[in-house]
C-alpha positions as CSV (number, residue, x, y, z in Angstrom):
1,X,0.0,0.0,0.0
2,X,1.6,3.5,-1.0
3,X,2.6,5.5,1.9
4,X,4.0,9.1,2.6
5,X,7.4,9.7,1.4
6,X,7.9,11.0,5.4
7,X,7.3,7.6,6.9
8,X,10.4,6.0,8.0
9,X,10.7,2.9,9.3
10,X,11.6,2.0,12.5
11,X,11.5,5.8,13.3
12,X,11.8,6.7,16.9
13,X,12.2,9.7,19.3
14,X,14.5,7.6,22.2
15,X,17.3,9.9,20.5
16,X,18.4,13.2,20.8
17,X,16.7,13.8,17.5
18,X,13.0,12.1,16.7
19,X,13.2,11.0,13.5
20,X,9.3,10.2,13.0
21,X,7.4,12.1,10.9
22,X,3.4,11.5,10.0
23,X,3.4,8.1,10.8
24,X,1.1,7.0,13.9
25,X,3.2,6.3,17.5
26,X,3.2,2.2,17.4
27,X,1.9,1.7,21.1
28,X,4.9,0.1,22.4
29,X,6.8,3.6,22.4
30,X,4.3,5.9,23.6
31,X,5.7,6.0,26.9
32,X,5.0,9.9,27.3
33,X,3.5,11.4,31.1
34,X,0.3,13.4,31.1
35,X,2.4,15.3,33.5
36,X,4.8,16.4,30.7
37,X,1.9,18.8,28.9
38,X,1.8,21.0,32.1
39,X,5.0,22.8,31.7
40,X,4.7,22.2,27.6
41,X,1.6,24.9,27.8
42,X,3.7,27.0,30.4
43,X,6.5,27.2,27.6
44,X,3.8,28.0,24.7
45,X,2.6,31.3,26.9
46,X,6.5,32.8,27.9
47,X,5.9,36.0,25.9
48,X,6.0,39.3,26.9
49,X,3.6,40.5,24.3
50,X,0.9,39.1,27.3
51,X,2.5,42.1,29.4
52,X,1.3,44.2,26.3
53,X,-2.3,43.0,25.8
54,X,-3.5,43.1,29.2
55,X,-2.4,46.7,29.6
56,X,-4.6,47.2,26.2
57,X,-7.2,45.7,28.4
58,X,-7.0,48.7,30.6
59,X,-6.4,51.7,27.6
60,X,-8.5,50.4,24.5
61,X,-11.1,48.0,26.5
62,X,-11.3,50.7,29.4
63,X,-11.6,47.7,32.3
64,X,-10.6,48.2,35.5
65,X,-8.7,45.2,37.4
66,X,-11.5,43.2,38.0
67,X,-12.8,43.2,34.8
68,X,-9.4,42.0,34.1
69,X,-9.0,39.5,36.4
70,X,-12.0,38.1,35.1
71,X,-10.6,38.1,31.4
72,X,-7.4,36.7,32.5
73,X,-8.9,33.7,34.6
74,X,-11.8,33.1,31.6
75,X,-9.3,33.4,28.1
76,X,-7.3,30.5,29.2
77,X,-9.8,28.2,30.6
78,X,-12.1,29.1,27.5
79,X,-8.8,28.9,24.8
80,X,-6.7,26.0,26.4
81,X,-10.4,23.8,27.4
82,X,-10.4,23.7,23.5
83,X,-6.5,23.1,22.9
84,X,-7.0,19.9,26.1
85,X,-10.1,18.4,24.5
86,X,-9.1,18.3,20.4
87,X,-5.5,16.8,22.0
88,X,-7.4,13.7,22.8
89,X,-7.5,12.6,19.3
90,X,-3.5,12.9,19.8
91,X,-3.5,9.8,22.1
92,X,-6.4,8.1,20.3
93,X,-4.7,8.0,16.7
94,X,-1.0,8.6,17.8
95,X,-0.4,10.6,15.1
96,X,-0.3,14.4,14.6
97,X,-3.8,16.7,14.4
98,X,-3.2,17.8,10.4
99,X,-2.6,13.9,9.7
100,X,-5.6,12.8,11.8
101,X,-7.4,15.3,10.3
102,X,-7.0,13.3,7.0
103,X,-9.6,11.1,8.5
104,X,-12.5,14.1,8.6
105,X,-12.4,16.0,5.1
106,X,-10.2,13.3,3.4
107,X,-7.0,12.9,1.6
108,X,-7.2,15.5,-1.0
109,X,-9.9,17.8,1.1
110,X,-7.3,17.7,4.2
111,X,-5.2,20.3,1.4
112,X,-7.1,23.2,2.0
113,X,-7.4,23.7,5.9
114,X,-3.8,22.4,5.9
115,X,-2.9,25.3,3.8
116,X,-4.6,27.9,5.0
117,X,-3.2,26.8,8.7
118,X,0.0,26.2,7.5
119,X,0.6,29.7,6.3
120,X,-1.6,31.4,9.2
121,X,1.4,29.5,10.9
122,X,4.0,32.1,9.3
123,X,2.4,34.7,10.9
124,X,2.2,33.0,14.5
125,X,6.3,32.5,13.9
126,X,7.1,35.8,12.9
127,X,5.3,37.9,15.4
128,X,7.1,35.4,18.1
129,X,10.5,36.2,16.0
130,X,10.0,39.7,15.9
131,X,9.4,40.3,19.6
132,X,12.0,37.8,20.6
133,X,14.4,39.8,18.8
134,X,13.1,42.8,20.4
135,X,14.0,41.7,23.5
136,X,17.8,40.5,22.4
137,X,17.7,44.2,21.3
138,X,16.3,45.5,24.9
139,X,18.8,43.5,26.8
140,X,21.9,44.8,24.7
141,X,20.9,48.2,25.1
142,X,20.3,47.4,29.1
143,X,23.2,45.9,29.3
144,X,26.3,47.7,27.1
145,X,24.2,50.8,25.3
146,X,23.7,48.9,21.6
147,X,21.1,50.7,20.3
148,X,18.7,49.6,17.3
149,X,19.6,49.8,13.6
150,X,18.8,47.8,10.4
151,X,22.1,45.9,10.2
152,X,21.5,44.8,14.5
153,X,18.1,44.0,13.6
154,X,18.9,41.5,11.0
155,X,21.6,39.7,13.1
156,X,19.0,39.3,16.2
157,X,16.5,38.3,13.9
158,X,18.7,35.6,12.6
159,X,20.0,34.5,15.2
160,X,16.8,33.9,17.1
161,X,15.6,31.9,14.1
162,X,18.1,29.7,14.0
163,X,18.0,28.9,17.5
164,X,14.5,28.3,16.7
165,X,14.9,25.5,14.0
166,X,17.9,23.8,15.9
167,X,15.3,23.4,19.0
168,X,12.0,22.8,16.6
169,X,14.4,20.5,14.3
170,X,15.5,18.3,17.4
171,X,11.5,17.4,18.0
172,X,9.7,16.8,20.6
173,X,12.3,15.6,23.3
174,X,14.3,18.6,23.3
175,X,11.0,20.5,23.9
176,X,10.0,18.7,26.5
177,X,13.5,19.2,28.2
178,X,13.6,23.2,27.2
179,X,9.9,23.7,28.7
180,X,11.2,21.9,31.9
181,X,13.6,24.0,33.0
182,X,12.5,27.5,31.4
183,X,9.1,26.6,33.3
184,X,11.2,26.8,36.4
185,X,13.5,29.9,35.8
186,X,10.0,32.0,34.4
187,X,8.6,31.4,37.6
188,X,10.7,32.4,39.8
189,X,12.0,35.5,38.3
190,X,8.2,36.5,37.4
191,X,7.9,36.2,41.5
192,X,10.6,38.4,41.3
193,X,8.6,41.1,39.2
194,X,5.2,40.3,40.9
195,X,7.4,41.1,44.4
196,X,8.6,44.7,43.0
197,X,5.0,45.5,41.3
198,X,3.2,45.0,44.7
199,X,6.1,47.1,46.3
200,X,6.1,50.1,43.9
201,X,2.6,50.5,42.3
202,X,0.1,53.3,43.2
203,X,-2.6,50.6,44.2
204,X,-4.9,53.1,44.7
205,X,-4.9,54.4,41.0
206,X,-5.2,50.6,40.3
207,X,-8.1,50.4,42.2
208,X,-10.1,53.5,41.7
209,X,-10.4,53.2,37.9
210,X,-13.9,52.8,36.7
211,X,-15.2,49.8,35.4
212,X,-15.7,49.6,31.4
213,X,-18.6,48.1,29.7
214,X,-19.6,44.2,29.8
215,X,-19.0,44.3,25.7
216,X,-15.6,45.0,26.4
217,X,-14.7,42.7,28.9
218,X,-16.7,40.1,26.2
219,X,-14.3,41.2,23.7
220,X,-11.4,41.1,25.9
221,X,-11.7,37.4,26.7
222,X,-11.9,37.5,22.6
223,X,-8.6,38.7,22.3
224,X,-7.1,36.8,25.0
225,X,-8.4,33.8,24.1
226,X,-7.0,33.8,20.5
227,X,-4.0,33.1,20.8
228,X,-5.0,30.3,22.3
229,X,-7.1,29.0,19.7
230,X,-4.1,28.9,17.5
231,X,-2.6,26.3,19.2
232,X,-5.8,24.1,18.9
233,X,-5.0,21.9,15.9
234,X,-1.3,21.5,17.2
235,X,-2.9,19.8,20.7
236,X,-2.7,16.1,19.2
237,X,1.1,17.0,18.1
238,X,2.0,17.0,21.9
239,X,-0.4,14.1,23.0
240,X,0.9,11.1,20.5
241,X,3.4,9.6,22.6
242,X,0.8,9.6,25.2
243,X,-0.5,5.7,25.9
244,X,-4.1,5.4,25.3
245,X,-5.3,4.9,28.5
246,X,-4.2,8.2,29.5
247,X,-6.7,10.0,31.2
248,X,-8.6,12.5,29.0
249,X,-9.4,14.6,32.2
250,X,-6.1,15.3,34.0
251,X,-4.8,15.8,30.2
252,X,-7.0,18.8,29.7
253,X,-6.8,19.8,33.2
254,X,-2.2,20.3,32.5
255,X,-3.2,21.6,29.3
256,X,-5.3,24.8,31.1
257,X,-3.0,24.4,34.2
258,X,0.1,24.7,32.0
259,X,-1.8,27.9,30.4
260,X,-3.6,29.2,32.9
261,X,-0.7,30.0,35.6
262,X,1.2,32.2,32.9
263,X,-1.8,34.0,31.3
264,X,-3.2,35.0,34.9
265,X,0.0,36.9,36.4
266,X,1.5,38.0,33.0
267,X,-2.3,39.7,31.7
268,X,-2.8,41.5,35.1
269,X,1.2,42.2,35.5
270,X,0.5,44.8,32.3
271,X,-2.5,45.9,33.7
272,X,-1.0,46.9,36.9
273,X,1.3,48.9,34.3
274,X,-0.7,50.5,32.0
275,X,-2.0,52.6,35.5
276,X,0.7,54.0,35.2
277,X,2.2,53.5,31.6
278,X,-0.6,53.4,29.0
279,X,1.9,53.7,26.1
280,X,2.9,50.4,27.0
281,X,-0.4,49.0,25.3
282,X,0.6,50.8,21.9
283,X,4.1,50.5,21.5
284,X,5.9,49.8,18.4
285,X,8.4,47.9,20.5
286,X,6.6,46.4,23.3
287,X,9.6,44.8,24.9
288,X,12.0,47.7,25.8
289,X,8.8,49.3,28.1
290,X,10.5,46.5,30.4
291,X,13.6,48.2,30.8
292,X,11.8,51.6,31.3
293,X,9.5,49.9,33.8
294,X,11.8,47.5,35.9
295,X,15.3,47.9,37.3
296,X,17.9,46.5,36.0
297,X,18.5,43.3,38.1
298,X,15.2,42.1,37.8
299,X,14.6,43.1,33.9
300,X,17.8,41.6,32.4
301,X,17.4,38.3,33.8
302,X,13.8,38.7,33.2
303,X,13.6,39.5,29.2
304,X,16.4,36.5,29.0
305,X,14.3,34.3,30.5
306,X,11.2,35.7,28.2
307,X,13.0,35.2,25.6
308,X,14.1,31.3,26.0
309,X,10.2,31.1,26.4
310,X,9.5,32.9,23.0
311,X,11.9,31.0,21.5
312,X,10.2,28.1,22.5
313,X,7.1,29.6,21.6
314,X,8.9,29.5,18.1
315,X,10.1,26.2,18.2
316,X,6.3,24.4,19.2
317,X,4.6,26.6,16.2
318,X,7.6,25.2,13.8
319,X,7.0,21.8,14.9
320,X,3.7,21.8,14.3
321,X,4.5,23.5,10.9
322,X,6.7,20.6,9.9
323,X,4.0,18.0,10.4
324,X,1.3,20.4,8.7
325,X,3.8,20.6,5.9
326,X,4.1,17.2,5.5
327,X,0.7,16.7,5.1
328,X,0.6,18.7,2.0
329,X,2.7,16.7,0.1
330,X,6.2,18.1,0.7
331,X,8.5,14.8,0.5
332,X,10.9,16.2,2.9
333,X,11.9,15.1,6.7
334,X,9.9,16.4,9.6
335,X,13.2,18.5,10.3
336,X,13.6,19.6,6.5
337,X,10.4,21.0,6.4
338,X,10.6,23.0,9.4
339,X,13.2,25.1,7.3
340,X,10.5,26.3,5.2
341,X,9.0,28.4,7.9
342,X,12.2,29.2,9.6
343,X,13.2,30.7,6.1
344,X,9.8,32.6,6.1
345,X,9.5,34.2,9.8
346,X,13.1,35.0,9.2
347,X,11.8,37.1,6.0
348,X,8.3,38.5,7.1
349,X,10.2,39.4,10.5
350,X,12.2,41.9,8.9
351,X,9.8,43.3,7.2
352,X,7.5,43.8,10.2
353,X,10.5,45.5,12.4
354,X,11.7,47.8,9.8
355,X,8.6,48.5,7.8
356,X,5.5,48.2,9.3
357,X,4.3,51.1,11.5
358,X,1.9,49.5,14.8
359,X,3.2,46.4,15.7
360,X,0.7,45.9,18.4
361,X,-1.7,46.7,15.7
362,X,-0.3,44.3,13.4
363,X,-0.6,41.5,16.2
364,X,-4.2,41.9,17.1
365,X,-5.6,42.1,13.6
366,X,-3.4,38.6,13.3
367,X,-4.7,37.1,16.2
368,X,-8.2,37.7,15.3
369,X,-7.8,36.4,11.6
370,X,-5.6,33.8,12.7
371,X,-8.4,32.5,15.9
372,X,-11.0,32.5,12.8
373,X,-9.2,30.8,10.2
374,X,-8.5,27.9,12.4
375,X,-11.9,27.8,14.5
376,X,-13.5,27.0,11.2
377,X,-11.6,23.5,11.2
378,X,-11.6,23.0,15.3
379,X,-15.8,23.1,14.5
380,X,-15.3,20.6,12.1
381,X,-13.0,18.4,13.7
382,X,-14.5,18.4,17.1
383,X,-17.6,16.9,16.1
384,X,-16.0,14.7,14.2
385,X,-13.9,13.4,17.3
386,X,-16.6,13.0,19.5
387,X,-18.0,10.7,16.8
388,X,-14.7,8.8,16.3
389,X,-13.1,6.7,19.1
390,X,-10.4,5.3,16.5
391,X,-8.3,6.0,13.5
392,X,-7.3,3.6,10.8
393,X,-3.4,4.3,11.2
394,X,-2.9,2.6,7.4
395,X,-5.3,4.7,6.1
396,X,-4.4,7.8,7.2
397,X,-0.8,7.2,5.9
398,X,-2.5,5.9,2.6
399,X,-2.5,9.3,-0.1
400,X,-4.2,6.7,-3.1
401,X,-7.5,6.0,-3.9
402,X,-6.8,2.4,-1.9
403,X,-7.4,4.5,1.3
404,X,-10.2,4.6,3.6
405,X,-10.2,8.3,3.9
406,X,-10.2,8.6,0.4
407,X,-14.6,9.3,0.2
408,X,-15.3,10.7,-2.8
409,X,-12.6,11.7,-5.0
410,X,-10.4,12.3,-1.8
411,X,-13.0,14.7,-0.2
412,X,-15.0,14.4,2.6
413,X,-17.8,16.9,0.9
414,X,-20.0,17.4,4.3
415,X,-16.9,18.2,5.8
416,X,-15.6,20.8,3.1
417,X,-18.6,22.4,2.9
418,X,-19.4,22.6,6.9
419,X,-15.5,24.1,6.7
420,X,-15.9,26.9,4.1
421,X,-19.5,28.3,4.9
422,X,-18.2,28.3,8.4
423,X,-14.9,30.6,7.5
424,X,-17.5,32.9,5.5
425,X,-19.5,33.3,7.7
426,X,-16.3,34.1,10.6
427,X,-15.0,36.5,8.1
428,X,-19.0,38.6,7.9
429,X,-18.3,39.1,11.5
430,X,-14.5,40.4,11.9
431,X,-13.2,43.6,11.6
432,X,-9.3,44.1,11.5
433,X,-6.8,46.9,10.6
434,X,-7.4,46.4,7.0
435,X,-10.5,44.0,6.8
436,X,-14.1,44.6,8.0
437,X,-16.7,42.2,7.4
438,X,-20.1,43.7,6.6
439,X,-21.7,42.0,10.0
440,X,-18.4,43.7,12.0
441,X,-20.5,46.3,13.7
442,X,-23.3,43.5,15.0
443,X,-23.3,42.3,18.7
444,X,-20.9,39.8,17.7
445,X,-18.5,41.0,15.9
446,X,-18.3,44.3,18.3
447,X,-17.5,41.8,21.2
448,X,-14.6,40.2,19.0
449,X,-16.6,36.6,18.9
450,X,-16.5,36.3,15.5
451,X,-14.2,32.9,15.7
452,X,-16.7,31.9,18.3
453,X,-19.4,32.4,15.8
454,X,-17.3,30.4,13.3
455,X,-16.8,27.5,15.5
456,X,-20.5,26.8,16.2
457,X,-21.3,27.7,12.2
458,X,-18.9,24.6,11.8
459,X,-19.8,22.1,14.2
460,X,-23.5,22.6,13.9
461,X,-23.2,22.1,10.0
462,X,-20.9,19.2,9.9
463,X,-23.4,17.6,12.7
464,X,-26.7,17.5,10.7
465,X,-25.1,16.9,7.8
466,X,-25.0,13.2,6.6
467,X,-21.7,11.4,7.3
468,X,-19.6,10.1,4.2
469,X,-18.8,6.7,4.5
470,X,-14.9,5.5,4.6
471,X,-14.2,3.1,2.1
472,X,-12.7,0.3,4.1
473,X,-13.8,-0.9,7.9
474,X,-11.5,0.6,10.3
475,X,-8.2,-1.2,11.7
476,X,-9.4,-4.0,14.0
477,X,-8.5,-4.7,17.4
478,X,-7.8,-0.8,19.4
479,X,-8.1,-0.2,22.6
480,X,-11.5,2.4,22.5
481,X,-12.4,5.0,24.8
482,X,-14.7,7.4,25.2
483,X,-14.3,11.5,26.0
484,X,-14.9,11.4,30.1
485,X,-14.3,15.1,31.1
C-alpha cells in the first residue's frame, strides 16, 4: 500500500533527534506522562507580548482590574479547554492533528485547511520572531548601550531563528526538556517582578479606575483567548506519545493548568502597568517598556528568561509546521520542512520590524484572523472526534485511492462544505486593521466573537449533515475509549 514519502521505518524519538514524521506512535513507544503537557503549555505562553495586551485591556477595552482579572482567569480556561479536548485525538490516533485530520475532510480535502493553517502558521512564527528579537535588542541596550539599527536587527532576527529550527528540528524531546527548565526559571523571576509590582505600584490608581462596559470585557476574553485558539490543531502533536489509556481529564486539566498559571499573572502584570504607563499597550516595540518599567537586576534576567520562552514559543509553532507541511505533500523530513518556515518568519520578520508602522496593531488584527481561520476547522474536527473513538493508522498514511479516507474523489464533501461556509460566515463578523466584514459592527462581531461564531457555524453544520462513508472498515482490534471530562 503507498505511503508518505515522510514515513520512516523503524522511526523513533529515544534519540536526541525524533526522527518520525506522520506516521502513527506504534503503542509500544508511547511511553510519554500526562504530567509532561503542564510545563509544555507554560512554555507556549512565555511572551511578553501578554504584558502588552492586558495593559490594552486597561487603555483600549477601558476595564478596571476586576474586569481584568476576570478576562485573564476566563481566556485560558475558554482557549486552552479547547487546545486539552481536540489533544485527545493525539492519544487516540497517535499521530499528529493535520494527519488525523485526514480522517474528517479526506486525503485531497485535508489540502485546503492544511494550507490555510499552515501559512496562518508564518504569521504566528514571525510575530514570536519579531518580539524575541526585540527583547535580544532590549537586553543589549540594558546591558552595554547597543542601540537599534537595520544591520542589528537582522543579526537578532537571525539569530533567534536559528536557535529556533535547531530546537523545533531536534523534536519533541528537546522541547520537552527546554519547557522543563524555562518553566522553572520563568517562575521564579516573574515572583521576582510580581514582588517589585506590589512594592512600587500606586494601588490606589489601580483600584479606583472605573469599570468599562460588559461588551468589552466580552471582547477582551476575545482577544485573550485567540492566541489560544491557534494552538488548537497543534494539541494532538503533543499528546501522540501519550499511551491510550491516559486520562482524557487530568490531560485537559495540565493543558489549562500549564496555560492558565502564565496567562493570569502576566495579563494583570500589564494591567498593573498600564496605570501608570498606558503607552505600554501601543508601542511599536513592546519589549523595551520592560527596561523603562523595571530595574535593572530584575529586567535583564527577566527578558532572558522571556526570551528562552518565545523562542520556544517558536520552536512548538515550527514543529507543528513541519507536520502540517508534510501533510501537503512536501517529501521532505519532519526536520527539513521546518526550514520552510524558519526561512519565512526570518523574511516576514524583517519586514514587520523595519517596515510596518503598529506592531501591536499588526498582532491583534493577526490574532483575530488567525483564531478565525483555524476555529472554522476546530468546528469541524471536534464533532467529528466526538464521533470517532479510532483511526485507521494505514489509512491515514495511505494518499491513493486504496485509502479509507479517500470518500469521494479524496473529499470528505459534508466536511468541506461545513469548513468553508463556516470561515465565510467568521470572516462577515471580523473587523481588522485592514479588513471589516459587513456583520463587524453586530453584537458579535463588536464583542470580537467572530471565531466563536465560526466554530459553532462549523460544528453545527458538519453535525446534521449526513456522514460520508470510509471506504474500508476501520483497523481491527484498538483499545477504544470514550471522552470522560
Amino acid at each position: 500500500m503507498p505511503h508518505d514519502a515522510s514515513e520512516a521505518a523503524g522511526a523513533t524519538h529515544d534519540g536526541a533527534m525524533e526522527t518520525r514524521g506522520l506516521e502513527p506512535v506504534p503503542d509500544a513507544e508511547r511511553t510519554g506522562r500526562v504530567r509532561e503537557l503542564f510545563p509544555t503549555w507554560v512554555a507556549a505562553n512565555i511572551s511578553v507580548l501578554l504584558l502588552t495586551m492586558g495593559a490594552g485591556l486597561i487603555v483600549f477595552n477601558g476595564l478596571n482590574f476586576w474586569q481584568v482579572l476576570t478576562v485573564a482567569v476566563a481566556a485560558p480556561v475558554l482557549s486552552y479547554g479547547i487546545v486539552g479536548l481536540i489533544s485527545i485525538a493525539g492519544k487516540r490516533g497517535g499521530a499528529p492533528g493535520m494527519a488525523l485530520s485526514r480522517a474528517v475532510f479526506g486525503q485531497r480535502g485535508n489540502l485546503f485547511p492544511g494550507a490555510l493553517i499552515w501559512v496562518a502558521r508564518w504569521g504566528w512564527e514571525t510575530i514570536n520572531a519579531v518580539t524575541g528579537a526585540y527583547a535580544v535588542l532590549t537586553v543589549l541596550d540594558l546591558l552595554f548601550g547597543v542601540k537599534s539599527n537595520t544591520l542589528l536587527i537582522v543579526v537578532t532576527l537571525l539569530l533567534f531563528v536559528t536557535c529556533t529550527f535547531l530546537v523545533s528540528g531536534l523534536g519533541i524531546n528537546a522541547l520537552r526538556a527546554c519547557s522543563k527548565w524555562s518553566t522553572y526559571l520563568f517562575g521564579a523571576f516573574s515572583v521576582l517582578v510580581l514582588v517589585y509590582l506590589v512594592a512600587d505600584t500606586d494601588w490606589s490608581a489601580v483600584f479606583d479606575k472605573p469599570a468599562g462596559s460588559t461588551a468589552m470585557t466580552v471582547a477582551g476574553i476575545g482577544t485573550i483567548a485567540a492566541g489560544g485558539i491557534s494552538w488548537v490543531p497543534s494539541g494532538p502533536d503533543f499528546t501522540r506519545y501519550l499511551p491510550r489509556t491516559a486520562s482524557s481529564r487530568a490531560m485537559v486539566g495540565s493543558t489549562i493548568g500549564g496555560a492558565g498559571i502564565v496567562v493570569l499573572p502576566m495579563v494583570l502584570m500589564g494591567a498593573v502597568m498600564a496605570v501608570s504607563t498606558p503607552d505600554l499597550a501601543s508601542a511599536q516595540d513592546p519589549v523595551s517598556f520592560i527596561g523603562e518599567l523595571l530595574p535593572a537586576w530584575i529586567s535583564v534576567p527577566y527578558l532572558v528568561i522571556a526570551l528562552i520562552g518565545m523562542l520556544l514559543i517558536n520552536s512548538m509553532s515550527m514543529y507543528s509546521a513541519g507536520f502540517t507541511a508534510q501533510t501537503l505533500g512536501i517529501k521532505v523530513s519532519r526536520a527539513a520542512a521546518v526550514s520552510v518556515n524558519a526561512l519565512i518568519s526570518l523574511v516576514f520578520g524583517f519586514l514587520l520590524m523595519v517596515v510596518a508602522t503598529s506592531f501591536i496593531g499588526s498582532f491583534i488584527s493577526f490574532l483575530t484572523l488567525l483564531a478565525v481561520a483555524f476555529s472554522a476547522w476546530i468546528g469541524v474536527f471536534g464533532v467529528d472526534m466526538l464521533r470517532r473513538r479510532s483511526y485507521d493508522a494505514a489509512a491515514l498514511m495511505d494518499t491513493t485511492r486504496t485509502s479509507a479516507y479517500w470518500y469521494r474523489g479524496g473529499f470528505a464533501w459534508q466536511a468541506m462544505t461545513a469548513w468553508a461556509v463556516a470561515l465565510a460566515v467568521g470572516l462577515l463578523f471580523t473587523k481588522v486593521d485592514w479588513f471589516s466584514g459587513p456583520l463587524a459592527s453586530s453584537w458579535i462581531g463588536e464583542n470580537g466573537l467572530g471565531w466563536a461564531a465560526t466554530t459553532v457555524v462549523a460544528g453545527a453544520l458538519y453535525a446534521v449533515l449526513p456522514r460520508t462513508p470510509e471506504k474500508a472498515p476501520a483497523a481491527p482490534a484498538e483499545v477504544r475509549e470514550t471522552v470522560s471530562i
